[in-house]
BAFI-3210 file (N, C-alpha, C; in Angstrom, 3 decimals, decimal comma, padded with zeros to 6 digits):
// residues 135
n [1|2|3|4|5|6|7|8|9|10|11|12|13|14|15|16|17|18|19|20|21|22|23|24|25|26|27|28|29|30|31|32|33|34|35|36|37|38|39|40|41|42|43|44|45|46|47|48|49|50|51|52|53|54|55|56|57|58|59|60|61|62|63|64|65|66|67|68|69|70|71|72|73|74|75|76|77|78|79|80|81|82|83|84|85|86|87|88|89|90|91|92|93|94|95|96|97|98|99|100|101|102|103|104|105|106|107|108|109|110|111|112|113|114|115|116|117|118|119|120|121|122|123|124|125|126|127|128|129|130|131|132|133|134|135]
n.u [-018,770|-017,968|-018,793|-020,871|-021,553|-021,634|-020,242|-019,826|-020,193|-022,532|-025,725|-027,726|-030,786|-031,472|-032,682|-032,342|-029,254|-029,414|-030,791|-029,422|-026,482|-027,483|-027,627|-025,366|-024,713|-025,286|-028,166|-028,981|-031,545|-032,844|-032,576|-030,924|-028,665|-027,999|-027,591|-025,093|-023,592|-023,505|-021,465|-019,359|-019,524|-018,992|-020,831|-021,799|-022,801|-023,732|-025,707|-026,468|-026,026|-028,585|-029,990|-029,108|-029,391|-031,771|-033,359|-031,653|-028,714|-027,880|-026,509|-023,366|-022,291|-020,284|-019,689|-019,829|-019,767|-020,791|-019,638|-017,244|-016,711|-014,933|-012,003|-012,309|-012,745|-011,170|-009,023|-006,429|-005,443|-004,806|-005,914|-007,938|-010,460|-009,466|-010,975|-011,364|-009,539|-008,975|-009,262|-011,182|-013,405|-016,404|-018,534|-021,631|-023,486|-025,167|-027,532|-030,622|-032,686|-032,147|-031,013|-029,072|-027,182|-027,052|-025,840|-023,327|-022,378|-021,476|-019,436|-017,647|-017,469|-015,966|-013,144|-012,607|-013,602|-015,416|-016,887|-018,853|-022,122|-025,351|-028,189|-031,208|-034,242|-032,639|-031,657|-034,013|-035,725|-034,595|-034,962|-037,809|-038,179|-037,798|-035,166|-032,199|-031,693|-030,113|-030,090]
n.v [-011,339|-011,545|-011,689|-010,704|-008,070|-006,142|-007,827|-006,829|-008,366|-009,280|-008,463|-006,288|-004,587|-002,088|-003,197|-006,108|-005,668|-004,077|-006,424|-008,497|-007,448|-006,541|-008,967|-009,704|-009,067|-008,241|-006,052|-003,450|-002,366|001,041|001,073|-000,853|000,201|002,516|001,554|000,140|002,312|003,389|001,187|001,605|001,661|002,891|005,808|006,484|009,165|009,571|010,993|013,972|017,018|019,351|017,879|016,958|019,338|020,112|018,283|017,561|015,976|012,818|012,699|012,564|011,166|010,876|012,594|012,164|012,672|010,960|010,722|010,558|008,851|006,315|006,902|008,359|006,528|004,006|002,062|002,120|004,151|007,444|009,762|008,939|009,307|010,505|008,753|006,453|003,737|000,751|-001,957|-003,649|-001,949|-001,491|-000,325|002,114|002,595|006,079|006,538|008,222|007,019|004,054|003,332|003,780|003,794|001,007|-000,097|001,857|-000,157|-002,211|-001,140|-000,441|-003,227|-004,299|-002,862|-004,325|-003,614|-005,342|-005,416|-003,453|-002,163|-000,984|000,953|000,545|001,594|003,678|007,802|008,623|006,755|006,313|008,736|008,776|006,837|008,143|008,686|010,553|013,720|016,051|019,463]
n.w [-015,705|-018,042|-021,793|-021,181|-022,406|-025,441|-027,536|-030,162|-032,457|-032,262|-032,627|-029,907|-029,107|-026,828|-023,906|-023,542|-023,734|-021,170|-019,254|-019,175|-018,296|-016,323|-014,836|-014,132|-011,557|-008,231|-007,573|-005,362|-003,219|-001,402|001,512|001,878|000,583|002,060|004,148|003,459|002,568|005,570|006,397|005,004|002,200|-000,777|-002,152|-005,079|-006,968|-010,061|-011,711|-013,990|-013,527|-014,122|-012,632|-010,089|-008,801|-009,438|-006,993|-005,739|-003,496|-002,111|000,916|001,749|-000,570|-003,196|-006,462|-009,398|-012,565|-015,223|-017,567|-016,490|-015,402|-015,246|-014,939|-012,388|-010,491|-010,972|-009,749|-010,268|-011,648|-013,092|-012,899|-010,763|-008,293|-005,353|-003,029|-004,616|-003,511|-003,793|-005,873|-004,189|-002,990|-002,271|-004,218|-004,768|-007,164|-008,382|-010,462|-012,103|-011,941|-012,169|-014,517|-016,172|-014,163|-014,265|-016,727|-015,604|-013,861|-015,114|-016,282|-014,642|-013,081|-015,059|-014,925|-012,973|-010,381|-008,458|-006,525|-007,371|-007,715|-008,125|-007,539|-007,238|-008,744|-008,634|-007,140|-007,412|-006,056|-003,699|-002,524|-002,394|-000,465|001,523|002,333|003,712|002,192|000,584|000,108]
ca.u [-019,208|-017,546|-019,458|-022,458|-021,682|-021,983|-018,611|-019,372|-020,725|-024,189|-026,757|-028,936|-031,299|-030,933|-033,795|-031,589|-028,477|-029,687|-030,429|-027,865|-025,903|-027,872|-027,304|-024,055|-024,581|-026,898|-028,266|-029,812|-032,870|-033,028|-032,162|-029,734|-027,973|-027,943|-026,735|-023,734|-023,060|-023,042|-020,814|-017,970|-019,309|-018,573|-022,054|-021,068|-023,922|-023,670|-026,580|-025,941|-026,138|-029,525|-030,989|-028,821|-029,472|-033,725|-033,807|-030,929|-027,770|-027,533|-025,631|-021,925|-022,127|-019,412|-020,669|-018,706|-020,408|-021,215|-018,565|-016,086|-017,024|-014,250|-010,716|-012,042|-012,855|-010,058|-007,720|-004,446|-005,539|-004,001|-007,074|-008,346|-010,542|-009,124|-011,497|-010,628|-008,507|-009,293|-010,546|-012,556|-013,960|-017,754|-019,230|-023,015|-023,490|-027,252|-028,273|-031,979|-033,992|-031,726|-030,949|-027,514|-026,255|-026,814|-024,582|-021,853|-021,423|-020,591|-018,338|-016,729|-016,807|-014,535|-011,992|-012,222|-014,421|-016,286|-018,270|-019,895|-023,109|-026,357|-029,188|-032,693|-034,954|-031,777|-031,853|-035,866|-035,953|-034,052|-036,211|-039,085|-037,959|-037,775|-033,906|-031,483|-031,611|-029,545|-030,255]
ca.v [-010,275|-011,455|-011,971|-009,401|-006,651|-006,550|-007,514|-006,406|-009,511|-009,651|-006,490|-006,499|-003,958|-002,232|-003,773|-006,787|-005,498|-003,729|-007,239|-008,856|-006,969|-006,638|-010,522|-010,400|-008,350|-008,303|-004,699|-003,554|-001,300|002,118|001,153|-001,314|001,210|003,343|000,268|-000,126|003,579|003,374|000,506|002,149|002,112|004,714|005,839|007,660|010,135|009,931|012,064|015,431|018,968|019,618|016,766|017,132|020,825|020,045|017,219|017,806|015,296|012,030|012,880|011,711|010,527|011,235|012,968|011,906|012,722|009,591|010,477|010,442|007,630|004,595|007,697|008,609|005,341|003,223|002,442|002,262|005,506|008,682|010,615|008,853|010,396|010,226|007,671|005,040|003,176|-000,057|-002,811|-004,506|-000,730|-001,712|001,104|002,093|003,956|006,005|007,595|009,088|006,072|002,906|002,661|004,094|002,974|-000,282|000,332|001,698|-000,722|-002,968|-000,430|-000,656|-004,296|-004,959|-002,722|-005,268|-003,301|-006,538|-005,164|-002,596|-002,549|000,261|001,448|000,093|003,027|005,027|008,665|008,784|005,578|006,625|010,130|008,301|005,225|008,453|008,883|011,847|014,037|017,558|020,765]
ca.w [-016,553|-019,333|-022,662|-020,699|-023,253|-026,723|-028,476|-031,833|-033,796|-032,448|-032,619|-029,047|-028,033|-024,886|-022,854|-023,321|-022,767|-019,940|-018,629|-019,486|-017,886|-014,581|-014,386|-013,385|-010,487|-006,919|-007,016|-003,869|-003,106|-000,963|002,819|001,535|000,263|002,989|005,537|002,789|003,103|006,835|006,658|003,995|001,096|-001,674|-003,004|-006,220|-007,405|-011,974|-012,343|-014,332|-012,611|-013,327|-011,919|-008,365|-008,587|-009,001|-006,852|-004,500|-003,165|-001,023|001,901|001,696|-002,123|-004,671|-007,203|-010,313|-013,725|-016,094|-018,424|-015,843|-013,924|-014,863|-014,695|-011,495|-009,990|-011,467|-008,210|-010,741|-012,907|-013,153|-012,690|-009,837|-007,005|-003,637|-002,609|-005,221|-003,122|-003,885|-006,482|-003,355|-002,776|-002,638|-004,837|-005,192|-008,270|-008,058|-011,765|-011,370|-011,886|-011,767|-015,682|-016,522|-012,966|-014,391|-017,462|-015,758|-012,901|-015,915|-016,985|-013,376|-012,892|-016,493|-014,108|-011,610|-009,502|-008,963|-005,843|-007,648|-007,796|-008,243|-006,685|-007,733|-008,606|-008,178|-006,487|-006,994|-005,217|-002,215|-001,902|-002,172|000,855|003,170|003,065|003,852|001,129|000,974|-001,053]
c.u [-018,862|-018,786|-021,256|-022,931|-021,376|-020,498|-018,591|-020,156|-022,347|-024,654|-027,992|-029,199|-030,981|-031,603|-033,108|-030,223|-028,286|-029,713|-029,733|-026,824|-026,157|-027,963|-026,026|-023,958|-025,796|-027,067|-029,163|-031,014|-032,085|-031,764|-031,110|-028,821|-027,377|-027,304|-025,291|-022,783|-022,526|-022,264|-019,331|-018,412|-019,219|-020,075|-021,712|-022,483|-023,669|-024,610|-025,819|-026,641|-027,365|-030,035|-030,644|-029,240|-031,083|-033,975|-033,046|-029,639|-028,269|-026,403|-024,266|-021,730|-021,143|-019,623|-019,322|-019,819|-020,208|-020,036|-016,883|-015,509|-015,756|-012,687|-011,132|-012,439|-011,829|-008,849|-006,442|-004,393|-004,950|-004,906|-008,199|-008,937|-010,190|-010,043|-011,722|-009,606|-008,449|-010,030|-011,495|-013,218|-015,403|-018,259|-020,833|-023,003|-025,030|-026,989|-029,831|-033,123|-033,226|-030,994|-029,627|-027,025|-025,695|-025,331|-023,370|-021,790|-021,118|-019,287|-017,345|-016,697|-015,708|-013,503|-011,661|-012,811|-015,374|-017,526|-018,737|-021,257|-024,452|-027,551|-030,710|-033,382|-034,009|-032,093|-033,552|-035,667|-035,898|-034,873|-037,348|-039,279|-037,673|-036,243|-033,429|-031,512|-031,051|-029,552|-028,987]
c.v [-010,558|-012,223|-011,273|-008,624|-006,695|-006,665|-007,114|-006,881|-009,909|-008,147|-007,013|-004,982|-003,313|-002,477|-005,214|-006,444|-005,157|-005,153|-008,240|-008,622|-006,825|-008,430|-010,908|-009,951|-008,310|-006,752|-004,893|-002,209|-000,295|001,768|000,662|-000,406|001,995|002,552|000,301|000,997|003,620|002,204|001,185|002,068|003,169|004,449|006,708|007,648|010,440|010,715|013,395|016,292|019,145|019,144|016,860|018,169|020,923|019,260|016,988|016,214|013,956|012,492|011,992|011,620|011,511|011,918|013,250|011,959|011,123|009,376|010,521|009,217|006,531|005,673|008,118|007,352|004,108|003,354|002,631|003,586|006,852|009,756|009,912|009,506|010,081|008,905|006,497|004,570|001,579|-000,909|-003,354|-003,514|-001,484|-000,484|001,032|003,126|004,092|006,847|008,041|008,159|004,663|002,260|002,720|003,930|001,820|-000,915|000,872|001,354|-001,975|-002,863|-000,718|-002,192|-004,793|-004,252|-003,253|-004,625|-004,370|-006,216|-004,214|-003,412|-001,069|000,010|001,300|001,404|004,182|006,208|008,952|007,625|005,715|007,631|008,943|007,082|006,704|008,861|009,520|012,365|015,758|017,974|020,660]
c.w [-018,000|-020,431|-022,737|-021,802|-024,342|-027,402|-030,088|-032,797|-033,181|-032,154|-031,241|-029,120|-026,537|-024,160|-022,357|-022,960|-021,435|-018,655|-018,351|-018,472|-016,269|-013,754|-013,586|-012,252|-009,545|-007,089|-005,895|-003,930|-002,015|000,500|002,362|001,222|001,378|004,069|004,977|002,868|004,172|006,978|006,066|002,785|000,226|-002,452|-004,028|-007,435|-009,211|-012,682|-012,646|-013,733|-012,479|-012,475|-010,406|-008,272|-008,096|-007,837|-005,626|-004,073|-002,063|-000,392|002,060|000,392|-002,838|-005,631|-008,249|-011,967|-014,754|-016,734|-018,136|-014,803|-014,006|-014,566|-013,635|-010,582|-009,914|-010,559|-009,055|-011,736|-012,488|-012,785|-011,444|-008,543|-005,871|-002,862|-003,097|-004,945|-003,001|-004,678|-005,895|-002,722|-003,007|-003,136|-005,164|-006,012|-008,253|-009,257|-011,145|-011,315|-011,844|-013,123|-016,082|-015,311|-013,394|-015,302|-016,783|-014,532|-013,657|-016,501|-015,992|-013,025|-014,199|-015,679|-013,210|-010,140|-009,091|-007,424|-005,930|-007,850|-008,015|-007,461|-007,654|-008,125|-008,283|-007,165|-006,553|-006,122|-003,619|-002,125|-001,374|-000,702|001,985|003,619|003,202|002,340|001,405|-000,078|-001,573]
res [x|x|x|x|x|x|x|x|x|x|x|x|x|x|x|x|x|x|x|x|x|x|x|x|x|x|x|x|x|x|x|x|x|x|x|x|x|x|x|x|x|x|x|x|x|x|x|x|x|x|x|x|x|x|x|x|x|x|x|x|x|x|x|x|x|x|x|x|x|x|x|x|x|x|x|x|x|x|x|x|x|x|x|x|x|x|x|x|x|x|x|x|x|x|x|x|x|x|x|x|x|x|x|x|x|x|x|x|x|x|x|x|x|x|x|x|x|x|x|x|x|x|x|x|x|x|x|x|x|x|x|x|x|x|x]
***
């Protein structure tokens, strides 16, 4: 990951950082997701209120707001959620379309989260593949 994210002395775009950034990491599509779930992984839901509220929850998922995402994720942090128990925690982070997932499973691999990863087409993605979805 290192040198992914902008240190300062060069000016990118975010179409490039965006990919950039999605270089260092395998994301996975819909089912995938859902296999990783049913194996242990932590799916952690960064969309804001309205959007779960219109659109409704993945079943099991975390649901950790954007701007909270690396103090409750962070296995050595003080503000940690109960299910950050682990840097080799495989985490799927789902935003609403796949874009700010991307961004902060960069944010979570610089903590050494290194098997984070996000959800393609995010929470539309998964509706749309057919998958559990709760009011």
């Amino acid at each position: 990951m290192s040198g992914a994210l902008n240190s300062g002395t060069e000016r990118v775009g975010i179409d490039e950082l965006l990919e950039r950034v999605r270089a260092g990491f395998d994301r996975i599509g819909p089912h995938e997701a859902a296999a990783a779930a049913a194996d242990g992984a932590l799916v952690v839901d960064i969309r804001y209120a309205a959007l779960r509220d219109r659109d409704g929850l993945i079943p099991g998922a975390l649901v950790v707001e954007r701007n909270e995402l690396e103090w409750r994720l962070d296995p050595q942090g003080s503000h940690r959620a109960p299910e950050a128990v682990s840097h080799d925690l495989q985490v799927v982070v789902v935003c609403n379309e796949g874009y700010a997932s991307s961004l902060a499973v960069a944010s979570l691999q610089q903590l050494g989260l290194h098997r984070a990863t996000d959800l393609i087409g995010g929470f539309q993605a998964w509706r749309a593949a057919g998958l559990p979805v709760r009011a």
